[in-house]
C-alpha positions in Angstrom: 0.0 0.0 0.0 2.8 2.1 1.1 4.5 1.4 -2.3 1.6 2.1 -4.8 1.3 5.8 -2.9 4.6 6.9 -3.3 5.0 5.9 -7.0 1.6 8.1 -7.2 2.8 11.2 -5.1 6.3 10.7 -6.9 4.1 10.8 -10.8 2.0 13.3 -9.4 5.0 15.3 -8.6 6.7 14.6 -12.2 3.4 16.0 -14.3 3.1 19.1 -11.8 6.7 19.8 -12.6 6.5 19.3 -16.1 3.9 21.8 -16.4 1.3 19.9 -18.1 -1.3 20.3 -15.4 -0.7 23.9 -14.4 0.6 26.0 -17.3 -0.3 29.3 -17.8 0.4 29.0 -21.8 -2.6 29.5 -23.8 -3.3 27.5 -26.9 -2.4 29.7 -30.1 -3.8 28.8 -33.6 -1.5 29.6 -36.4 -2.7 32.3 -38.7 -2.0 32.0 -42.6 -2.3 34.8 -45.0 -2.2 35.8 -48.6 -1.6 38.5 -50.7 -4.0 40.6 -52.0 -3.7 39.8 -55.8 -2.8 43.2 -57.8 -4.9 44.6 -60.1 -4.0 44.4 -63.5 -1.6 46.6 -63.9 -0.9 45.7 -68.3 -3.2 42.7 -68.5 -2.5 43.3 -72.5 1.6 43.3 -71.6 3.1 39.8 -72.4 6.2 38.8 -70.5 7.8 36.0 -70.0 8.8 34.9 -65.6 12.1 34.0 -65.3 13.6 32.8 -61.6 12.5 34.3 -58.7 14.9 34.4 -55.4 14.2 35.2 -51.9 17.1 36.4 -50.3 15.2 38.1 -47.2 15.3 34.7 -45.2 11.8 35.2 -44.2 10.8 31.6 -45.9 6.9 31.6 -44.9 7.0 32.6 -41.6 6.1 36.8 -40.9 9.7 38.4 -40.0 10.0 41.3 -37.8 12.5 43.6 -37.6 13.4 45.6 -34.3 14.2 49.0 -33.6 17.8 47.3 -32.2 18.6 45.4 -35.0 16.5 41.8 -33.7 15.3 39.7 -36.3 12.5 37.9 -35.2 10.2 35.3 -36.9 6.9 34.5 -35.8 5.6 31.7 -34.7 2.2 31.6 -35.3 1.6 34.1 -38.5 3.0 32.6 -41.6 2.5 33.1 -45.5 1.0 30.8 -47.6 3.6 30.6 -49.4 7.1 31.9 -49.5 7.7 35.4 -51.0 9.2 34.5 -54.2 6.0 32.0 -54.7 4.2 35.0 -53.5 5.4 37.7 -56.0 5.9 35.2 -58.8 2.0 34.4 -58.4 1.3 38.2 -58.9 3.2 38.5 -62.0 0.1 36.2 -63.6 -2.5 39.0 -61.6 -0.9 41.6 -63.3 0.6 40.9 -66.8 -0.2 38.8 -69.7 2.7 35.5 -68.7 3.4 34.0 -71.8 5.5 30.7 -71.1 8.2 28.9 -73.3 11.1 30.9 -75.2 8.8 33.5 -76.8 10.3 36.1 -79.3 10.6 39.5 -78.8 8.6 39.1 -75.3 10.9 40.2 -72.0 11.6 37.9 -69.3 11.4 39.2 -66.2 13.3 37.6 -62.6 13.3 38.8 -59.6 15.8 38.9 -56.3 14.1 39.8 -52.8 16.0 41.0 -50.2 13.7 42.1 -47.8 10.0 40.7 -47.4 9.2 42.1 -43.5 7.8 44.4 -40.9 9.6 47.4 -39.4 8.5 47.1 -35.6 10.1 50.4 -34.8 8.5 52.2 -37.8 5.3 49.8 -37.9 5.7 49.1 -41.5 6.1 46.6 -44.0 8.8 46.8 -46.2 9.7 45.1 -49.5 12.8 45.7 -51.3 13.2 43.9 -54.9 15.1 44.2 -57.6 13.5 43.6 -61.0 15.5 42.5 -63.9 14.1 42.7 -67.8 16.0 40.7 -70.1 15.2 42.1 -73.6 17.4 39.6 -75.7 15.2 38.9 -79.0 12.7 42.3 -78.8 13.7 43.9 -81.5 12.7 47.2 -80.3 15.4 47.3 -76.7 18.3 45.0 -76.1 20.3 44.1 -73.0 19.1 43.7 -69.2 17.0 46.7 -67.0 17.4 46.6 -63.9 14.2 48.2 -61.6 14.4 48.6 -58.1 11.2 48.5 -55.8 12.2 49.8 -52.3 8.8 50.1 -51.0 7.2 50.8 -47.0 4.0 51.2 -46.2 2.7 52.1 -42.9 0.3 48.9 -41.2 -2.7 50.2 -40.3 -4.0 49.6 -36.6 -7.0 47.0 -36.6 -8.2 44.7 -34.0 -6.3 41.8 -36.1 -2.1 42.6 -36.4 -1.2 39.8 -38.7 -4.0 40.9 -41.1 -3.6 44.5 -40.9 0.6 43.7 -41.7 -0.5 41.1 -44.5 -2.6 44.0 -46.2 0.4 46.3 -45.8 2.7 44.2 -47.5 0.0 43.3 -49.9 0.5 47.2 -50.8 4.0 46.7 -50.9 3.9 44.2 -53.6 1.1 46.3 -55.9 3.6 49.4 -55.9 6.2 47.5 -56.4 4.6 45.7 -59.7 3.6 49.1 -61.1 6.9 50.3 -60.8 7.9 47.4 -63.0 5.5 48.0 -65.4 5.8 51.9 -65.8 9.2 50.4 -66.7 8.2 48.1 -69.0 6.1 50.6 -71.0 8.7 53.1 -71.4 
């Protein structure tokens, strides 16, 4: 009798420690967002999508950047999909995507460097550089280069991760009509 008590006071002991019984730590569901699609910004523009790179290390999960220099990720807001997915997607939103080795169409590609939020200036920032390759339009030749460095301030709302996913969703539409006021010129 004496025996069967102590091995339950001793795994009584063992699951209060742990913290199973008593923790404080509330269950949090993860949040997944989107990008708002752009509008069209040239639906009549053909290009062709090269590669796509994200170089901002934020993969899918939301990365925020402190006033001290902290990078953190979060743990429970995350993208859908990764930001070079993301912007890629967009391209088809806002241009005609023509696929295969099309003459006299540009290609564009794409290297992200930063796909985050500002904590210190409550933003989201997006910072891309563009490139057109023009080899086999006969009307330009060579590589443009166009860079989007874009913030925009995230709006206050009972919802954080939604109110920075629409920010960043306004990033991405100034970003793609940058591109394409270059691509019309």
């Amino acid at each position: 009798m004496m025996k069967k008590l102590l091995v339950a006071a001793l795994a009584a002991a063992a699951l209060a420690g742990s913290g199973c019984i008593f923790s404080k730590n509330a269950y949090v569901e993860n949040s997944v967002f989107d990008l708002e699609p752009p509008k069209p910004v040239r639906k009549n523009t053909r290009v062709r999508l090269g590669v796509f790179t994200n170089l901002s290390g934020s993969e899918r999960r939301f990365v925020v950047r402190r006033g001290d220099g902290q990078v953190l990720s979060q743990e429970y807001q995350r993208w859908r999909l990764t930001p070079d997915l993301l912007l890629k997607r967009c391209m088809y939103d806002a241009f005609l995507v023509s696929g295969g080795d099309a003459d006299a169409i540009p290609q564009i590609t794409a290297v992200i460097y930063r796909f985050e939020f500002d904590e210190k200036g409550n933003a989201a920032r997006l910072s891309v550089d563009f490139t057109l390759n023009y080899s086999g339009v006969k009307s330009k030749s060579g590589d443009t280069t166009v860079r989007a460095d874009v913030a925009v301030p995230v709006k206050n709302s009972g919802d954080l991760g939604a109110a920075r996913a629409a920010a960043m969703s306004e990033c991405v539409r100034l970003a793609v009509e940058k591109l394409a006021a270059e691509l019309h010129k």
